[in-house]
N, C-alpha and C positions, 0 to 999 in steps of 0.2 A: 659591365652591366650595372647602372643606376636604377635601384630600385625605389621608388616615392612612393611606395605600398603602406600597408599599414600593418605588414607581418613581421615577424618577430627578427631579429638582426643578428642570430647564429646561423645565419644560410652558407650556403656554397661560398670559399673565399672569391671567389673571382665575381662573386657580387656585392654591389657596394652600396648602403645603406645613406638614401639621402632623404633625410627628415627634416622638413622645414623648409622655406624661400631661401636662407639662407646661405645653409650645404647644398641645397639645388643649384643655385645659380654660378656658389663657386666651382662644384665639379666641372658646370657645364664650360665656364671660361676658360678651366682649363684644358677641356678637353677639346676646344674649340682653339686654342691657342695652338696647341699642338696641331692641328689639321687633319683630326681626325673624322673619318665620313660620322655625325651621328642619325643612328633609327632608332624614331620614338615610336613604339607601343601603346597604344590607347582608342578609350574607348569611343567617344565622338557622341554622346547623347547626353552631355550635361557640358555649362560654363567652362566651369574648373579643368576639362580636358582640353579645351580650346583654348586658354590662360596657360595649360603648360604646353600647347602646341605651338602656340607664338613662342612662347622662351627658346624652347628648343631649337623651334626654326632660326631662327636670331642668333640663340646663342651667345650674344655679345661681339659675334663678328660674322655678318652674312657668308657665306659660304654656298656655293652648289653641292655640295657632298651631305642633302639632309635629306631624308626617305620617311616618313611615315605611315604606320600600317594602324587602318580604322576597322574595328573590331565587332561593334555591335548591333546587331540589328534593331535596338532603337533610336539608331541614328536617323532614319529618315523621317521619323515621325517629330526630332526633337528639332530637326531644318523646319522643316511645318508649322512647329506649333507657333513660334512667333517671326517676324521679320528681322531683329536684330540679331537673333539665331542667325540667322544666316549670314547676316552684314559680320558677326564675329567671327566667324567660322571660315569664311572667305578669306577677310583678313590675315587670321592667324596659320590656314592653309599656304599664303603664298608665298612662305621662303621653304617650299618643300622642292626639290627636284622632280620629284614623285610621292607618288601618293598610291597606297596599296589598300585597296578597298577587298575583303574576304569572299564579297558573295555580291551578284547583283543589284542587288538590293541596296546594298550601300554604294555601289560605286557609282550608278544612275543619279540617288542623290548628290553626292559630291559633283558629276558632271553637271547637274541643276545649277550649281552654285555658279557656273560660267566657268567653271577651270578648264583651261585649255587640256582634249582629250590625251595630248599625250603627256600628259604630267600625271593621268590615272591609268594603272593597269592592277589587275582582280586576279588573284591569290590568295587560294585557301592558306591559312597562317598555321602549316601542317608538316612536321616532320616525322615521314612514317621511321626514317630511320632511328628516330630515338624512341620506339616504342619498343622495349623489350622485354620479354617472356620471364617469368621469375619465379620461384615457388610460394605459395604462402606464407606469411610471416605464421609465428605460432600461435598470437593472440586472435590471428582470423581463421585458426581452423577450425575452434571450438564451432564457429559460427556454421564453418561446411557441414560438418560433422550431425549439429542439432536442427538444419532447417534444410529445408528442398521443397522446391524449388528458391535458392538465392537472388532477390533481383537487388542492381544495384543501383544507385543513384547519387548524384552530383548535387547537393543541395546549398540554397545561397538565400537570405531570409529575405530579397525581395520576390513581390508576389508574382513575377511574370516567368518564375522559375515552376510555377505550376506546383507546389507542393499539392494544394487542398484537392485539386481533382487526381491526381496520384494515390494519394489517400480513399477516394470513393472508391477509385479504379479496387484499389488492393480490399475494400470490403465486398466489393462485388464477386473477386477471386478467389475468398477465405473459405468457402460451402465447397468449390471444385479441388481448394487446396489445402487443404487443412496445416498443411506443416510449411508454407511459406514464411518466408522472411525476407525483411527489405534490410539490405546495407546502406544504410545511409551516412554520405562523410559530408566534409566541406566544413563551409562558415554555419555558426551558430547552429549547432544541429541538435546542441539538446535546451536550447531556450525554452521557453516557457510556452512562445506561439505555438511553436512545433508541438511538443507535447497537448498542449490544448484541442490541437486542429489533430491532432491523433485520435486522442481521446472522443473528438466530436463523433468522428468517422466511424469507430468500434475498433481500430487499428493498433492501438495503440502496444499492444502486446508483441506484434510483427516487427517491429521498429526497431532496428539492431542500431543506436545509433555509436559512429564511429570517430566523431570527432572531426580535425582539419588533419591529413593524411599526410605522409611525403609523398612525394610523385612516384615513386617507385610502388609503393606499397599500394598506392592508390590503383596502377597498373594490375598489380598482382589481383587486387581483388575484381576487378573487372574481368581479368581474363578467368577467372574462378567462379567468376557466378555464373547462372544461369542464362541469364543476360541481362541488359543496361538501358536505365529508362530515361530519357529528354523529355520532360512533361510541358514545357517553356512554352510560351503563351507567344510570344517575342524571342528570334534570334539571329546571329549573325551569319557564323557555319558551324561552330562547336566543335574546338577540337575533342571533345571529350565524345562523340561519335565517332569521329574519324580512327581514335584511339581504339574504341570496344570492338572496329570493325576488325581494325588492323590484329586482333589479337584472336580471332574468329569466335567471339562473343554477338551471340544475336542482339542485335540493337532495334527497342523502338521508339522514335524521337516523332514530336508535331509534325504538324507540316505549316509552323509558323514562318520554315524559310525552307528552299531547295536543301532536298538530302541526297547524302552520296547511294551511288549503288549499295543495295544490300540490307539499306534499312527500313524496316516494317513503319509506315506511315499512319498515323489515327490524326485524325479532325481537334485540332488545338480546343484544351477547355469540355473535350468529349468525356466523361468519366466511361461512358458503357463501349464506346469504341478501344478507348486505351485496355480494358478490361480484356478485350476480344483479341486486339492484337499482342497483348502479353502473353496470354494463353497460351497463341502460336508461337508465338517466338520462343518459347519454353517447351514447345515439344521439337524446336531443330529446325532444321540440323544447323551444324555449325561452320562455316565456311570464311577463310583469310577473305579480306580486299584491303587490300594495301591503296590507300588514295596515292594524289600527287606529296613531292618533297619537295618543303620551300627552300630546303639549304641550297638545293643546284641554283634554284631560280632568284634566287638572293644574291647567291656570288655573282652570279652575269649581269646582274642588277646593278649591285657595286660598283663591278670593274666596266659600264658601260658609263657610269655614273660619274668615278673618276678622271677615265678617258676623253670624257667632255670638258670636265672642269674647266684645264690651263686654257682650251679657246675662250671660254665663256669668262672669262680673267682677264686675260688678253683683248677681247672684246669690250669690256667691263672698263678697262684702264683706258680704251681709247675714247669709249662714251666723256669719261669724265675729261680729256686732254683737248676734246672736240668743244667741250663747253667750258672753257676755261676754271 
């Protein structure tokens, strides 16, 4: 796994830190040298994802064995907003074999761009099997312990993550609940915005904030609260629903994109709706849904992927022998 993130480089050893054009493009050659299938990861509503979607595709040596999976649901608004959007995006999409689009929504766009339909098929980017139950670390039990109702949330400091009407939401709820508390992890959570936009709200006291989490831990406090809020103005499918589902944590997410069964829906940008349906989702009950697992549907993906290669090689070799 090449990570080109911006997180910190004592991860998991079987992930490899590639910082700069420079380490990007050599892993990539060499991983492409060896003939290895590569899937790239990304998000598809800016430039710079479409700039490493060409490398990737390419790689330095085309290959049939490239998959990439588009992530975000403002990708179809970023195909829109200008023409060459799209003229790049087309471009850098066509050395994919396939193309894994999460949600409708994205995958309709990409078919817009003329990519022939079976180079797209649409998969939640969702592995219920690595969701696992865990007990609370000991720094998050204080938190059980002094607040109830617990809700937790995913927070990321652009604004289509719905922080500010989260915030009204939870002043609206503070008279019915007096001893709530929000967990709040992720990126930049104790910045200055946040706090400010707490402060504006009256909220600011309820705001447990948690920092950037490990995945584990992050698990643990979701399946621990009360339940888990998607305030997102814009999204793709969010694995971080499919997770609170899977852990039978009441979930309530916009309905800025189709949600899975199970989840309590409010009108994106609603403060008195979200209000309403937090409420409920705080009085229960609590119930598993396990979504789909992309691991099965990956491997057959793969091995369908591979399977094809040596004709399309083969085919490949004669094109160029046919044109001298």
């Amino acid at each position: 796994m090449l990570d080109i993130g911006k997180g910190p480089r004592d991860k998991r050893p079987d992930v490899i830190p590639a910082r700069g054009l420079g380490e990007f493009a050599s892993l990539l050659a060499r991983f492409s040298a060896d003939g290895w299938l590569i899937h790239l990861h990304t998000s598809g509503n800016n430039a710079k994802s479409y700039l490493v979607a060409a490398a990737a595709g390419v790689a330095l040596r085309p290959s049939p064995g490239r998959v990439v999976t588009l992530h975000s649901g403002s990708l179809p608004a970023f195909l829109e907003e200008a023409y060459h959007h799209r003229v790049v995006a087309h471009a850098a999409l066509r050395g994919y074999a396939r193309i894994v689009a999460v949600s409708e929504a994205v995958r309709d766009a990409v078919l817009s761009l003329d990519v022939p339909p079976h180079r797209v098929v649409m998969h939640p980017a969702f592995c219920a099997s690595q969701v696992v139950c865990s007990e609370a670390p000991h720094r998050l039990r204080w938190l059980f312990q002094h607040r109830s109702p617990v809700l937790a949330y995913a927070h990321h400091p652009s604004k289509v993550y719905g922080r500010q009407v989260l915030f009204e939401a939870l002043a609206r709820l503070r008279k019915r609940l007096p001893h709530l508390g929000l967990a709040m992890f992720g990126v930049e959570t104790g910045s200055a915005a946040v706090r400010e936009d707490a402060r504006k709200a009256g909220v600011e006291d309820l705001v447990e904030d948690l920092g950037e989490l490990p995945h584990w831990e992050a698990l643990a406090l979701m399946e621990h609260a009360s339940a888990f809020v998607r305030p997102t103005t814009v999204d793709g499918d969010a694995i971080t629903v499919r997770e609170a589902l899977a852990l039978g944590t009441p979930c309530v997410a916009s309905d800025a994109s189709a949600r899975p069964e199970g989840t309590l829906v409010f009108r994106a940008g609603d403060a008195g709706d979200l209000a309403d349906k937090l409420y409920q989702a705080f009085q229960g009950p609590r119930r598993v849904v396990r979504g789909p697992d992309a691991a099965e549907f990956l491997l057959q993906l793969y091995e369908e992927i591979m399977r094809d290669a040596p004709r399309r090689a083969v085919a490949s070799d004669a094109s160029r022998e046919a044109h001298g």
